[in-house]
C-alpha positions in Angstrom: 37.4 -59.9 -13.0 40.6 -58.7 -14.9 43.4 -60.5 -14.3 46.1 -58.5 -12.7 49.8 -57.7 -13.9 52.8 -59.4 -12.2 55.9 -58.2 -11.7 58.7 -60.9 -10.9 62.9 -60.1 -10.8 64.8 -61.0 -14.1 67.4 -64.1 -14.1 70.2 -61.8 -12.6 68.4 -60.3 -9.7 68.8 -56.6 -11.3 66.0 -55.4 -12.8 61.8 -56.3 -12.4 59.8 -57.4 -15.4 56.0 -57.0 -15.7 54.1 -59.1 -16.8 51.1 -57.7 -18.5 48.1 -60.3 -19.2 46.4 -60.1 -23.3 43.2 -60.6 -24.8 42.6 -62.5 -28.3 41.0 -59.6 -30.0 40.1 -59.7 -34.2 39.9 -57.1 -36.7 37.4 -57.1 -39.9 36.6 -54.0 -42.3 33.5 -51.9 -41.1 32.0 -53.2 -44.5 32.5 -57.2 -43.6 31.3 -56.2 -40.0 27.5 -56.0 -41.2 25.0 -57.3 -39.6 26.6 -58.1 -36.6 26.5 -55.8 -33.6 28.2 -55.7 -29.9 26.8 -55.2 -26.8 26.4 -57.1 -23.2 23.3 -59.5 -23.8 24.2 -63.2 -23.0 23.3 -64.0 -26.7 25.8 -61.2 -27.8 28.7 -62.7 -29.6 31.1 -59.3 -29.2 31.4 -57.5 -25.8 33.4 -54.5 -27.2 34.6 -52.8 -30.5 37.3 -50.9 -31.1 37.1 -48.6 -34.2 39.2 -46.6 -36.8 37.3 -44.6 -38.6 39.7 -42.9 -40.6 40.0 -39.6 -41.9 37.4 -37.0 -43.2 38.6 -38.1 -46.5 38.2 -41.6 -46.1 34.4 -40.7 -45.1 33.7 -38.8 -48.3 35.2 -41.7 -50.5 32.8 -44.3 -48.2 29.8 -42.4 -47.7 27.7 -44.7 -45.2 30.3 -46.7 -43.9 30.5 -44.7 -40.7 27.0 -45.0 -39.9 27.6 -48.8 -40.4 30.5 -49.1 -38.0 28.3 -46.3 -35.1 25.2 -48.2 -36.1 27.4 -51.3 -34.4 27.2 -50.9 -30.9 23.8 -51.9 -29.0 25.4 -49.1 -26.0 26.8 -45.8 -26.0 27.8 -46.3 -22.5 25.9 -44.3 -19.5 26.2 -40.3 -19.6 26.4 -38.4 -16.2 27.6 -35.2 -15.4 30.3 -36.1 -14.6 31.9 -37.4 -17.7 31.1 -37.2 -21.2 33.1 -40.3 -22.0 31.3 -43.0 -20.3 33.6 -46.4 -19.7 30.9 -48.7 -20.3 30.3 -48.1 -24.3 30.5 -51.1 -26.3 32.4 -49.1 -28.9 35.4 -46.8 -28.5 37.5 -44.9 -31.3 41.2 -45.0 -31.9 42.7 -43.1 -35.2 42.1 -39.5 -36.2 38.8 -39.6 -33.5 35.1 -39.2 -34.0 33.5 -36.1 -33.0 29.9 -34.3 -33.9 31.5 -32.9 -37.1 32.8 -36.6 -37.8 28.9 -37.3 -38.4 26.8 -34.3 -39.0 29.2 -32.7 -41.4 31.7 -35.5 -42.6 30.7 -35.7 -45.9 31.0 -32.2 -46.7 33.6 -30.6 -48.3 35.5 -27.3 -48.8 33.7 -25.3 -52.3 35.5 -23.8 -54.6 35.8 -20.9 -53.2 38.0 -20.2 -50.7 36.1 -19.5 -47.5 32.9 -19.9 -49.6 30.0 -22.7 -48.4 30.7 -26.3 -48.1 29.5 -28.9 -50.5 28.4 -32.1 -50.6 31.3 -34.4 -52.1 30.8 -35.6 -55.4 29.9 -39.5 -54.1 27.4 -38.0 -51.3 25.8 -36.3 -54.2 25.5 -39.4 -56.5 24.1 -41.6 -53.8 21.2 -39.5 -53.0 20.4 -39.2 -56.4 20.3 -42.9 -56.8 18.6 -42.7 -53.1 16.1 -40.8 -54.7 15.8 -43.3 -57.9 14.6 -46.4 -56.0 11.9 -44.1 -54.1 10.6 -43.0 -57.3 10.6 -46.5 -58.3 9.0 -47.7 -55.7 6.1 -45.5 -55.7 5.5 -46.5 -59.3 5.7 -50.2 -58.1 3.4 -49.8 -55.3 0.6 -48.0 -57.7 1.3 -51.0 -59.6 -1.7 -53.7 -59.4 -2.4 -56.9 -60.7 -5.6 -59.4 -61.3 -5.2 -62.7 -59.2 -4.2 -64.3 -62.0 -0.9 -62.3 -62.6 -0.7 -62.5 -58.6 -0.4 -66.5 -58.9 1.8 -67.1 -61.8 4.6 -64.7 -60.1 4.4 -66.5 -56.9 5.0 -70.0 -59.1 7.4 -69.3 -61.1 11.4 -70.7 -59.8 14.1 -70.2 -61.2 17.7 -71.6 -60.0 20.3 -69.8 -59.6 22.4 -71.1 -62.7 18.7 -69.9 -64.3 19.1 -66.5 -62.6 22.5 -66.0 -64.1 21.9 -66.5 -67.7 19.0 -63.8 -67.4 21.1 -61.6 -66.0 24.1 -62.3 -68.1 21.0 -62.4 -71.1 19.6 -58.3 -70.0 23.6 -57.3 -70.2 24.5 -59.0 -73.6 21.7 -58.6 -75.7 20.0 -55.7 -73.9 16.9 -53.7 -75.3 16.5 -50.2 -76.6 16.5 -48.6 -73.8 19.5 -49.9 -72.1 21.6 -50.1 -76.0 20.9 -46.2 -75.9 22.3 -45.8 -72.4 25.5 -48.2 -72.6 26.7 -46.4 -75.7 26.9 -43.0 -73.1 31.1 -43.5 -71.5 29.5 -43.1 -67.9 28.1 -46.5 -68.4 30.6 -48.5 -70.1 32.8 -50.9 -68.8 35.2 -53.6 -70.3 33.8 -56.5 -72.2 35.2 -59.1 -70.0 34.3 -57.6 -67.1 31.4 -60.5 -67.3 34.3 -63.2 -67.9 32.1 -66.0 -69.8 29.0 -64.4 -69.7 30.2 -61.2 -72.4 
């Protein structure tokens, strides 16, 4: 049960005060907040969330991170007739509001044109493409097959994660052709010490 206000006189006998009883709430980034979700289980660590989701801008800068933070809540709430803002969702919105357009057509944006069709903003587009990527590779891995033999020595081969490291750091310094040709393009460059000991 909430705890109710009280309301007592001040020292002079003049005025009333009210005393209004607070919660310990937290805040985290929709990004950190992954892979933890509210709802009103008794194994449910969060009862309730309270989210900014920022501007339409913000949206087409984070593609996805929406989703994450509606993808949060285990309840909507309950939907009558009578109200189309049920009071017990496990997630409400503070900010600039969320709305249909928020998620159906958030990542849009205005074309060049003025009063031409929207577009897809420039980091919507690149993450389908890269969307599309893995699928392709992921067919080809999936038509891949190999004898028992191969089968075995993948499965017993371990490598630590200092091991790991100087692969990786390995592929990015002394790369082969196929990468050298690509990380002379600009789009793939970066700084030489982005890698710190490794480059």
């Amino acid at each position: 049960m909430p705890i109710p206000a009280r309301t007592t006189l001040c020292r002079k006998g003049c005025c009333n005060v009210t005393w209004c009883p607070l919660k310990i709430s937290w805040a985290t980034t929709i990004h950190k907040f992954q892979g933890f979700e509210a709802g009103f289980g008794d194994n449910d660590m969060f009862r309730h969330l309270i989210i900014d989701p920022g501007d339409t801008k913000w949206e087409q800068t984070c593609p996805g991170a929406l989703y994450v933070a509606l993808s949060r809540a285990k309840t909507m709430g309950t939907f009558t007739s009578e109200t189309d803002y049920p009071l017990d969702s496990a997630i409400y919105w503070i900010g600039s509001g969320i709305c249909n357009f928020r998620i159906l057509e958030g990542h849009m944006k205005n074309g060049k044109k003025k009063g031409g069709p929207k577009e897809k903003c420039v980091l919507i587009t690149k993450r389908d493409k890269w969307v599309e990527y893995l699928h392709r590779k992921q067919s080809q891995t999936n038509t891949a097959f190999f004898n028992t033999d191969d089968k075995t020595n993948r499965s017993s081969v371990q490598h630590s994660q200092e091991e790991i490291r100087e692969m990786i750091a390995a592929m990015i310094t002394t790369p082969n052709k196929s990468w050298t040709k690509r990380k002379k393009q600009a789009k793939y460059s970066i700084p030489r010490n982005y890698f710190g000991q490794y480059a």
